[in-house]
N, C-alpha and C positions, 0 to 999 in steps of 0.2 A: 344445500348451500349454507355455510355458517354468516350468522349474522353482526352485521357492526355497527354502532351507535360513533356519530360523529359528534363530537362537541370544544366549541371555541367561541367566545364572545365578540369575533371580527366574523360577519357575514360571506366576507372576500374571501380569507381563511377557510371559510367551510366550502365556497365553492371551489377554490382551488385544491382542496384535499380531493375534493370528487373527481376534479377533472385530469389531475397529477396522476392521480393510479387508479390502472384499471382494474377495481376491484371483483368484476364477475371473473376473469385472466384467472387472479388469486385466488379462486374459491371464495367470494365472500357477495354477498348484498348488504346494501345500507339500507336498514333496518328504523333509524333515526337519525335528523339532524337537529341538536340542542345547539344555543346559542349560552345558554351558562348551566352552571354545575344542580341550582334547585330543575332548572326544567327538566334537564336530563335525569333525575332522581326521580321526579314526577312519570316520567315517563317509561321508568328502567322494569316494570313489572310486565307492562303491556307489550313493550316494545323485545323483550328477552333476548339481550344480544350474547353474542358469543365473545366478542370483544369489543370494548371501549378505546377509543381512540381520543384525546384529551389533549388540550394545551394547557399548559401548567403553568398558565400567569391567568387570573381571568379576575374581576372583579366580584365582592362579595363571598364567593367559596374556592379557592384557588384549587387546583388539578390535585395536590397533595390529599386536603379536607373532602375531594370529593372521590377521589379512594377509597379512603377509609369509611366514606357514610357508606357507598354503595356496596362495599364488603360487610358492613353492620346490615346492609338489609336485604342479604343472599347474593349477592350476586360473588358468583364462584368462576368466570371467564378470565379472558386473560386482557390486560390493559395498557397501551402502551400511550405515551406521551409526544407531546410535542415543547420542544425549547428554543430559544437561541442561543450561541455559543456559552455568550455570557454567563449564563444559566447553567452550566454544566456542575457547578457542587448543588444547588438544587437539584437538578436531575438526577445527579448522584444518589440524594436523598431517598429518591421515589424510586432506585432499582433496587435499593436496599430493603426496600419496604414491598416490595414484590411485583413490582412493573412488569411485564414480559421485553422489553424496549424502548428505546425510545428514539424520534429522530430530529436531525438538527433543522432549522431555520434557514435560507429556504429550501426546501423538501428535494431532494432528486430521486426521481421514479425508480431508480436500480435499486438505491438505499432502503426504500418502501418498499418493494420488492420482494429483498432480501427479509426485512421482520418480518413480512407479513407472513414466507412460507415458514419461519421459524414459529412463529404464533399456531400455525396452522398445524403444525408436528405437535405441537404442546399440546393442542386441541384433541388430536389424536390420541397422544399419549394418553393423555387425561380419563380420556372415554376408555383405553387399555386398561387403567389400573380400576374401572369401577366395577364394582362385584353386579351390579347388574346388567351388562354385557360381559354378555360368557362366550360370546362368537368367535372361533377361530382368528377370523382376521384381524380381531382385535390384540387377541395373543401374541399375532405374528407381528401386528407394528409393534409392541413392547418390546420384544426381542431386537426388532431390528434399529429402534432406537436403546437400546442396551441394555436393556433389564429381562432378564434370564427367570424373572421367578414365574413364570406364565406358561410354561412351557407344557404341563400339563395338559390345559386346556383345547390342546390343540390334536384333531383326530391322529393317532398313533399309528391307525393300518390303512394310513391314506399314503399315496406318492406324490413327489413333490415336483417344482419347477420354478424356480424363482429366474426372472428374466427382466433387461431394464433398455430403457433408449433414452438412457440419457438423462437431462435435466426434465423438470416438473412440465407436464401439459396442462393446460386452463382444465377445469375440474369436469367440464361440460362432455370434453374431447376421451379425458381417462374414462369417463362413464362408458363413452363408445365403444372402446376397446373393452372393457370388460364385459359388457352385454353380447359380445360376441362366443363369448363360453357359456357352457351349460351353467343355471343360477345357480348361485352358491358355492362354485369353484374356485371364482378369479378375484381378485381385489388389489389394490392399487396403495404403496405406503410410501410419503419420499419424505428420504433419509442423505440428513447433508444435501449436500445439488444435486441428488439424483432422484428419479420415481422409480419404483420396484413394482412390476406385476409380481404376485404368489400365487400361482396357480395346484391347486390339488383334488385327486379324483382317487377313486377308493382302489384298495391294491387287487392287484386282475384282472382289470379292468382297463380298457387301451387309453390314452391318454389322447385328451379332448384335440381336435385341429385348434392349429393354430392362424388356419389363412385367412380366416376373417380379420384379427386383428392385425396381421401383416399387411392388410391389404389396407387398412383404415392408417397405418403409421408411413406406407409407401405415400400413400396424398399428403400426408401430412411432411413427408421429406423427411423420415424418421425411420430408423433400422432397430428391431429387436437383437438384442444380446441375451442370449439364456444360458444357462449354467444347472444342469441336471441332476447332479449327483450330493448328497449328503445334505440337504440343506441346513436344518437344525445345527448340524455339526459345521454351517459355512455361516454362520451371521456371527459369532463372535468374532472368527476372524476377519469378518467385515467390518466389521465393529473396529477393531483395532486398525483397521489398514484407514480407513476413516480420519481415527484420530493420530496416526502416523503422518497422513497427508496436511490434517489443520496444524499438526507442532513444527513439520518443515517448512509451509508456508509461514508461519509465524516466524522461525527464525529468518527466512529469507527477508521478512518487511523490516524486522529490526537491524540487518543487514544493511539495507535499501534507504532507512534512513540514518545511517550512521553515513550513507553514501552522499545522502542528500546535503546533509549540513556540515559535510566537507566541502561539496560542492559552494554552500555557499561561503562556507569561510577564508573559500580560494578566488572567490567573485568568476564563477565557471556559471553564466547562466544556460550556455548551451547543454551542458552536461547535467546539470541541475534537471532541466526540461525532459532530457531524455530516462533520467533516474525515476523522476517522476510518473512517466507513464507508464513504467514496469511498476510502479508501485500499488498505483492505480488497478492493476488486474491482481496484483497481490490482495490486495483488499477486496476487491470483489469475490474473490474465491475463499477467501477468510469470514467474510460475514460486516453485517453493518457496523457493528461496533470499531471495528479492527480500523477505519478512514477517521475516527473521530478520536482516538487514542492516539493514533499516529502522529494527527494535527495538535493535540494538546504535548506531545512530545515535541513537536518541530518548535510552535512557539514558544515553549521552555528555553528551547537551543539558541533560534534566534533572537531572545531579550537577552539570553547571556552574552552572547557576543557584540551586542547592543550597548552594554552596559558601561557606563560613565558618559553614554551619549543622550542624554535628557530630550533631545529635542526630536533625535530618529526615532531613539523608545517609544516617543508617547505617538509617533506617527505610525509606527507597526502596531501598536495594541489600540488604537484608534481602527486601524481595519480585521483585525480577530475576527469577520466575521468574513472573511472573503475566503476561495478557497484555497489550500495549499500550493499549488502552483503559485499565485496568485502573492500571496505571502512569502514565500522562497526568493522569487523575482526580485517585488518590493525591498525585502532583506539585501539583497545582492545591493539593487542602486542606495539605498541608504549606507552600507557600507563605504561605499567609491567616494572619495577619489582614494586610491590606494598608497596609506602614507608609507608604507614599507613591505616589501615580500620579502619572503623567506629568501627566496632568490637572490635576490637585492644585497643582501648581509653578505650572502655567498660570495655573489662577485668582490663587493667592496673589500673582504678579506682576502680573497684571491688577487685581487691586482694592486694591494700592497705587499705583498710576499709572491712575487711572479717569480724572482728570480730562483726561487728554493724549489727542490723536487716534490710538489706538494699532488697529493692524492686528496679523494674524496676522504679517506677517513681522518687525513691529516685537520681538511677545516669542519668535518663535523664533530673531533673531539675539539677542537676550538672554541667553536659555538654552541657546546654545548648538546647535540642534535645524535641520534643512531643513523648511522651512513645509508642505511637502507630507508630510513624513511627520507632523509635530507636527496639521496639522488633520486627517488619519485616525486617529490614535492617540486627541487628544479626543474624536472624534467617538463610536469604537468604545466608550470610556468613559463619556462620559455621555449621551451617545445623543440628542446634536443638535451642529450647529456651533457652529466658537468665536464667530460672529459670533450667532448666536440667542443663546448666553449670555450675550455681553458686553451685548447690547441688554437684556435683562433684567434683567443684575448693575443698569446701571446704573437702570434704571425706580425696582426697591426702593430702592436709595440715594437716590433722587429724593423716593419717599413717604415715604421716615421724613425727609429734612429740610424737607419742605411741615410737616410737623406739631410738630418738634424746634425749627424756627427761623420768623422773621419775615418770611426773604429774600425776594424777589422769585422770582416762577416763572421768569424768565429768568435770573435769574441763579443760581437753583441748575442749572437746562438743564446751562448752562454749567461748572457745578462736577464735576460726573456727566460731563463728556466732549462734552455734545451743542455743535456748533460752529452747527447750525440748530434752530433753537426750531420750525418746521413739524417735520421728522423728531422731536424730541421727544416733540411733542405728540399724532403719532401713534402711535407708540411706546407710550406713558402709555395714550392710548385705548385701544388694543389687549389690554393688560395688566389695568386697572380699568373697564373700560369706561364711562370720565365722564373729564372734561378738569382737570388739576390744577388749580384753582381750585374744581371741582364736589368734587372730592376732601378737599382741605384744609376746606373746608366743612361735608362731613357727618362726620369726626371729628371727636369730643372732645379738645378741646384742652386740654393740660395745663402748667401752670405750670411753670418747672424749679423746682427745689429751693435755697433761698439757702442760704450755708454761715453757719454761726454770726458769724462778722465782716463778712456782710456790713449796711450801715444803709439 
């Protein structure tokens, strides 16, 4: 089990790091709990952890200064931090200076999770690259987290088997599985969200059962996937399919939130919501950093669109610390009441020029707009095309002067825009269902009002 040193000068703080994540799950024991940065120095010879886990505001030596002393007096593990948002060019500070992560305030178990098995690769790795461990399976996790220059090390006239089920099992449960194979065959390396067994046994020699550990992964409601042939020659291309998988998930989030804060700049909280929760597993499968970059992008977005409004500003970065949903939402009602939509402009240009043959591209070189974004934008807005409303605008303007004036039904057609009195009158059908003549007929027809001079 690799070992962790807890430290944070709130007592509450340290018991809820314990209680938040299941650390034995992770591969880890808590090895120490310090309440400030001298105790846990005091203690970092005895206690030899594998990682430090850290709140980087603490009285007297802050998380930054107790880095760096502990790196002055050997300690070589990997360290991750604790912030609140606010904190985040601080935080920034301390990846630069060699953090392994860090996570935000208050803590969610997925996000701790997700470091902790990245800590736990590093941990790996680590022990990969040092000359004294020269054991195969050491070689093999370097390879499989991507470093090819190990390759030697590893027996040449052995056969191979690399095999996986899936995402990482508690450390306790992989141990199972591999104690199922003769010692010194099997070992267990995960790489990205998955655990890799490697199983290898000397060449002409029949290749070890596998039903013991099938049998330990069936309880566990877990299916071996194995893959026979070439290994050495299948971890680079793993390697790349890997990082194939993290740059398209990456573009889909930047995607997702260019989706978001469209959402909110159309006051769409329903769609917002739903954008959201694709985003949400986008990040999950991207890594912990990927939710907290996101969120520093959204409030970027939503202060800009904020902006000349001093008093919703200072009430969205007043809560910076809630989550993105949560913020999106917020953003939405502090925009409302909606003093003009895109929509809006549309109509009002269209129903002063009703009468002219006008098309979508006519009012979106008008206004300024490309016709293909202007007709998704109405559409999203009033929840039909601009040609369904323009046909309608015109219908009603049609019945109020069937009953207003004396004109001729063609020639009001014509006043409304219609250039063919057949599309008119179907148009008309469709809307009242009787033909403008049957229309003007069964209203009550009303006199205008004469003005005092008239005789």
């Amino acid at each position: 089990m690799l070992r962790a040193m807890l430290v944070d000068d709130e007592q509450m703080a340290l018991e809820g790091l314990k209680l938040l994540i299941d650390w034995q799950a992770e591969g880890f024991v808590i090895c120490a709990e310090c309440t400030d940065a001298a105790q846990a120095l005091q203690q970092l010879d005895d206690a030899k952890p594998d990682l430090i886990l850290s709140d980087i505001r603490m009285p007297g030596m802050d998380g930054l200064q107790f880095l760096e002393a502990a790196r002055n007096r050997g300690f070589d593990g990997q360290f991750v931090i604790v912030s609140g948002y606010g904190e985040f060019d601080y935080a920034r500070q301390a990846l630069r200076i060699g953090v392994a992560g860090y996570l935000l305030k208050p803590i969610e178990p997925s996000e701790a999770a997700q470091v902790l098995a990245q800590v736990r690769t590093n941990l790996v790795s680590r022990e990969a690259d040092s000359l004294s461990h020269a054991e195969y399976h050491r070689s093999l996790t370097a390879l499989l987290v991507g470093r090819g220059d190990r390759a030697e090390a590893l027996p040449q006239d052995a056969l191979w088997c690399l095999a996986t089920w899936g995402s990482p099992l508690p450390l306790e449960r992989a141990n199972e599985i591999v104690e199922t194979f003769p010692q010194g065959t099997a070992s267990t390396h995960i790489v990205g969200d998955k655990e890799y067994l490697a199983l290898h046994w000397p060449g002409g020699e029949p290749e070890p059962s596998w039903q013991g550990a099938e049998a330990l992964l069936d309880a566990m409601n877990r299916k071996m996937q194995k893959s026979e042939a070439g290994l050495l020659c299948e971890l680079p291309q793993r390697r790349a399919e890997l990082e194939e998988r993290l740059n398209a998930n990456l573009a889909a989030l930047n995607e997702h939130i260019r989706a978001l804060c469209h959402a909110v700049a159309l006051r769409q909280p329903e769609a917002f919501k739903q954008r959201y929760a694709e985003s949400e597993a986008l990040c999950r499968a991207i890594g912990a950093e990927a939710k907290t970059r996101a969120k520093r992008h959204l409030i970027t977005e939503f202060t800009r669109q904020l902006a000349g409004r001093p008093g919703e500003l200072q009430h969205l970065l007043a809560a910076q610390d809630a989550d993105m949903e949560e913020l999106g939402l917020l953003t939405i009602r502090l925009l409302a009441p909606v003093k003009e939509r895109i929509s809006d402009r549309v109509c009002g240009y269209a129903q002063a020029h009703l009468a002219e043959p006008l098309t979508l591209r006519d009012v979106a070189d008008a206004l300024g707009y490309h016709p293909d974004y202007l007709g998704r934008i109405f559409r999203e807005e009033r929840g039909e095309s601009f040609r369904e409303w323009l046909n309608s605008c015109r219908v009603e303007k049609a019945s109020a002067l069937l009953l207003e004036s004396g004109a001729s039904v063609c020639d009001i057609a014509s006043r409304v825009g219609y250039a063919q009195y057949k599309q008119f009158l179907q148009h008309f059908k469709q809307r009242y269902g009787q033909t403008p003549d049957q229309f003007r007929k069964s209203q009550p027809f009303t006199l205008p009002t004469l003005s005092p001079t008239t005789k």
